[in-house]
Every structure is written in structure tokens, then in C-alpha cells.
N, C-alpha and C positions, 0 to 999 in steps of 0.2 A: 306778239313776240313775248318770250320769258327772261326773265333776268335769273342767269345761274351762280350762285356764289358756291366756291369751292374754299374753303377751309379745315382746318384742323379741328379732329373729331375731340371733343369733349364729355365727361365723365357724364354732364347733364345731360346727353344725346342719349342718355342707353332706351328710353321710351320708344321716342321717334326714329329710334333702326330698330327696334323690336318691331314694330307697326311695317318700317320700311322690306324686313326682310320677309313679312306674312304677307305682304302686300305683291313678293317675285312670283311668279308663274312654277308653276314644280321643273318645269325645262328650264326656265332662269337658276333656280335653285340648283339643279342637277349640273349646270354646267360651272356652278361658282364652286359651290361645296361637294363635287361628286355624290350628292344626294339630298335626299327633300329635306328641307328645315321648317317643316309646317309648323310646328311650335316650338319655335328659338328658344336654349337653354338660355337660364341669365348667364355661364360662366362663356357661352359662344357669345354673346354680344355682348359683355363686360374685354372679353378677348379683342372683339372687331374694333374697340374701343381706346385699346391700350396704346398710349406714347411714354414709350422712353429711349433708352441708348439705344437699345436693340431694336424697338420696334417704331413705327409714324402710323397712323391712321389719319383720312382725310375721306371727310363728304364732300357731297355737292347738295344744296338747297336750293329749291324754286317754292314761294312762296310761303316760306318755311317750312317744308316738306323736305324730310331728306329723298331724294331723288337717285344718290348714287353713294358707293363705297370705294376705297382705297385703301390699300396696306400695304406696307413692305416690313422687313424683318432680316435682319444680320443673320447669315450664316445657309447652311446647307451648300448646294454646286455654285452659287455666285456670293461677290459680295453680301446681293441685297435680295432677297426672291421678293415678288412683287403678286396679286392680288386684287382685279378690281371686278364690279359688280354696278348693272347700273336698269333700275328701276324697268321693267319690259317697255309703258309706254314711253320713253322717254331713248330710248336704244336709236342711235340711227343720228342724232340730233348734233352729237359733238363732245357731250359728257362726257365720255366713257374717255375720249381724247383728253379731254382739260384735266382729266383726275390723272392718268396715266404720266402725263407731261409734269405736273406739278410735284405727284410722287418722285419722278424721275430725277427731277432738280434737285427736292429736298436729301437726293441719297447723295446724287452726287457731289452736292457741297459740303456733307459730310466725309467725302473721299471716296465713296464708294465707284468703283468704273465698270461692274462686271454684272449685269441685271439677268434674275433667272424667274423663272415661273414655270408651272404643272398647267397645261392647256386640255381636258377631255377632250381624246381624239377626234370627235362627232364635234365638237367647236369650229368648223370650217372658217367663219368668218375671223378670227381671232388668229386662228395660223395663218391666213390669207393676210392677215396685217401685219403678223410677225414678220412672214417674208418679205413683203414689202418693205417695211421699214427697217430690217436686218438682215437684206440677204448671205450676208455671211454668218447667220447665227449658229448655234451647233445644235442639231434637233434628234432627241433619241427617244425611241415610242417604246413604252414599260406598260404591260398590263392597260392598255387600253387606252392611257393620256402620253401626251409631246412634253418630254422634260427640252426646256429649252435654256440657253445662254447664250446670251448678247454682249456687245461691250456697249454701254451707254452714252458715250458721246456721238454713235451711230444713229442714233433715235432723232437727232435732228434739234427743233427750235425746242429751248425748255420754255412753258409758260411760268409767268410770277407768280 
């Protein structure tokens, strides 16, 4: 079994998500950044990196490996438009949950209630969980991706 810590991304991570993001599949890629990030600029992972008012970044670690990403950021169609990414082999496991939920928490005890995200239409599994998990969410297809909004006390148990 793995021990996965999920924490707040820091300024000293910028290495080990340069490493994590060359390490995604160009399909992993494609479906996070709507396109390949074979060679991450430092202003994209300085970016994946940033917390303050407006923004939170959070990984996930397995053996000191970053494993997974998370983001959210104030403004655009919701409170808080959210962001996550999680390692190909590692997909499937729960990650991708525990960063999603931990993001979710940390917006919402900021006040935020209204969670939005840009889903690539070809992302089946990701809409397949949006609906699950928000079937009243509001879903409108733009040039190929699912802009989506939710209200976030829908999404169910926050983890810590």
C-alpha cells in the first residue's frame, strides 16, 4: 500500500512538478492544459505554484514524489474555478478525490459556495463524476470543453 500526503504546494516544489508535469502522458497533458506541456515553462509551474488571496495550490506526495496537482482561483463563472491533475500511473487510486475534496474545503471556509471548472469535452470520466456528484450542475459546451458550475456544499464530505 502507499501513503499519500496531500498538502499545500510550496515555492520549493517548483523542481519536483516540473519533473511531475514531464512525467504526464501528452493525453494526461492534453486533457489538464488542453495541450502538451512537454517542456513546462518556469512562469507555468511558478503559476501551478502560486498561493495567495486569489489563488491555493495543493499536491499530493507518495514517497516524496509529487503524485498529483490541485488549484483553484477567485473569479471568472464561479466563486472559485478549480483545476486538478493527477500523475497517469497513480489515476484510478483516489487522489484525484482527496485533492479535489481538500481544495473544495479550503475555498469553502474562505466563503466561497459556487465551484466552476473547463472540463475537455473527450474527459468522459470527469463529466461522469461531475454528474454524479452535482447532478444539478449547470453544464454548457464552448469550442469543444464543458464549462461547468456547481454549488459546493453539493459535493458532499470535505476531507481535512
Amino acid at each position: 500500500m502507499f501513503e499519500t500526503q496531500v498538502r499545500l504546494a510550496r515555492p520549493h516544489d517548483e523542481e519536483r512538478v516540473r519533473r511531475f508535469l514531464t512525467g504526464l502522458s501528452l493525453h494526461t497533458q492534453t486533457l489538464r492544459f488542453f495541450t502538451g506541456v512537454t517542456t513546462p515553462a518556469t512562469s507555468l509551474v511558478r503559476a501551478l505554484l502560486a498561493v495567495d488571496e486569489r489563488r491555493d495550490a495543493l499536491v499530493a506526495e507518495v514517497g516524496g514524489e509529487i503524485v498529483g496537482h490541485a488549484m483553484s482561483y477567485r473569479g471568472g463563472g464561479a466563486d472559485v474555478e478549480i483545476a486538478i491533475v493527477v500523475a497517469d500511473q497513480w489515476q484510478g487510486m483516489g487522489i484525484g478525490t482527496r485533492l479535489f475534496d481538500a481544495l473544495l474545503h479550503r475555498a469553502a471556509t474562505r466563503g466561497a459556495t459556487t465551484v466552476g471548472m473547463d472540463v475537455l469535452g473527450e474527459n468522459r470520466k470527469v463529466l461522469e463524476l461531475i454528474r454524479k456528484t452535482w447532478p444539478d450542475a449547470k453544464m454548457k459546451v464552448s469550442s469543444g470543453s464543458v464549462e461547468v458550475v456547481a454549488m459546493i456544499q453539493q459535493a458532499g464530505v470535505f476531507a481535512e
